[in-house]
N, C-alpha and C positions, 0 to 999 in steps of 0.2 A: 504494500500500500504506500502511493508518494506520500512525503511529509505534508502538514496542514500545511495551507499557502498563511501567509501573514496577513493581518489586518492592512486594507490600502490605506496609503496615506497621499496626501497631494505634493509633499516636500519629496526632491530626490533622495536626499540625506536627512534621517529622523535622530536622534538622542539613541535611540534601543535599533539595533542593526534589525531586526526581526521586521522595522518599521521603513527600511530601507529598501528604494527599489533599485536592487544590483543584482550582479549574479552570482551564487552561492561558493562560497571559498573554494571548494575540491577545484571549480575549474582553474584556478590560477596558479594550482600546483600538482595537476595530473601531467603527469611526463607523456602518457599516450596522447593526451589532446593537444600537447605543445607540439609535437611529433605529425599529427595531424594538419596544425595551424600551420608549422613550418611550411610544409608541403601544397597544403589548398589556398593559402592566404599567404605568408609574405613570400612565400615561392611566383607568385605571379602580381606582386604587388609594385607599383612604383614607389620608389622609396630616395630619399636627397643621401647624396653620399658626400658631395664635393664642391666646393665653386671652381666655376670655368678655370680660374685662373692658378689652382693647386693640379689641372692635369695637363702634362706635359707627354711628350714622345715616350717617357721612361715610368713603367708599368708605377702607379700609384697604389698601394691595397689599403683597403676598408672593410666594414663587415657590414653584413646584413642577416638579422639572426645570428647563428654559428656559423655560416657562410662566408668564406672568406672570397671580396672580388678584387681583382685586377683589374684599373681604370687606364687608359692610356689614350693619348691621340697618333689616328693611320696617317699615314702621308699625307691624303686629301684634309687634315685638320678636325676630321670630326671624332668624337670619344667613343673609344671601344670599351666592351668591359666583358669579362671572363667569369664563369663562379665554379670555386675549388669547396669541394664539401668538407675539405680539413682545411690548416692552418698551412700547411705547404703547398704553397702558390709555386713551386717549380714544375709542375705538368702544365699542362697548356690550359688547363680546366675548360668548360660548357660555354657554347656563345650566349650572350646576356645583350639586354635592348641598353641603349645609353641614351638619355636626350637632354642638351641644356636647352633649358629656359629659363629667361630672365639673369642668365649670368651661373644659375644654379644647374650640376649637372644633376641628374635624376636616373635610376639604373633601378633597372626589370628583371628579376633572373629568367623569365619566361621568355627564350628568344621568338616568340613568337605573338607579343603582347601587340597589343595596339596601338599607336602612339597616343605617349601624356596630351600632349596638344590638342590631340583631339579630343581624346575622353574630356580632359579639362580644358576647354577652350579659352577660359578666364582666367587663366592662371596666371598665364605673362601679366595681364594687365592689372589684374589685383598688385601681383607684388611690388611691381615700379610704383602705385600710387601707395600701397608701404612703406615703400625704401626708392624714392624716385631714381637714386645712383647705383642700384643692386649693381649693373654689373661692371662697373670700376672698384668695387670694394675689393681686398684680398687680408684672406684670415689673417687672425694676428697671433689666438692662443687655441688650443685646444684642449678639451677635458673630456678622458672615457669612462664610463665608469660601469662598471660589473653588476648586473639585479638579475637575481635569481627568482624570475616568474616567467610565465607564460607571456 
């Protein structure tokens, strides 16, 4: 028998978690459905890895998930990116989509995705009325940091 659902409330966030409408703790620490997520969701997900201006002819790595990608620009100047299912980026790893916009590179491990642009057609133009200079900025500091959830 599923557990009783909880009294609703109109607040996302109540005082008594019972009052709260999320979703129940197990999922943010089942290893099969992070296992899952990796694979159906940010396996085909676009996700920002870089600004333009950090990828150069000489392989750049980032992660996405435990994914580790290889960022790089082809002759023709536009960004490639690669994804190694370990931490050893020396095999050639899986072809991955790469698109900048707005200055920002963005990388798909599903080489078959559709492009950002289109799905998001507002994307560019949101972020320049953001940051009207986005893409003359170049990073200055960076911080990673390690969370063990789904």
């Amino acid at each position: 028998m599923p557990p009783a659902r909880p009294l609703r409330s109109r607040r996302v966030l109540a005082r008594s978690p019972e009052l709260s409408r999320t979703l129940p703790s197990w999922i943010y620490r089942d290893g099969d459905l992070a296992e899952r997520e990796r694979d159906l969701i940010h396996g085909r997900t676009w996700t920002f890895l870089a600004h333009a201006s950090e990828v150069t002819a000489a392989r750049r790595i980032g992660r996405i998930e435990e994914r580790v990608v290889a960022l790089w620009r082809d002759d023709d100047g536009a960004p490639r990116a690669a994804v190694h299912e370990s931490a050893d980026a020396s095999d050639p790893g899986r072809p991955a989509c790469a698109e900048v916009i707005a200055g920002l590179v963005f990388v798909n491990p599903d080489p078959a995705a559709r492009s950002l642009s289109v799905q998001a057609p507002g994307l560019a133009p949101s972020l320049r009325d953001f940051l009207p200079r986005i893409e003359e900025l170049v990073p200055c500091h960076e911080t990673a940091y390690d969370v063990t959830s789904n």
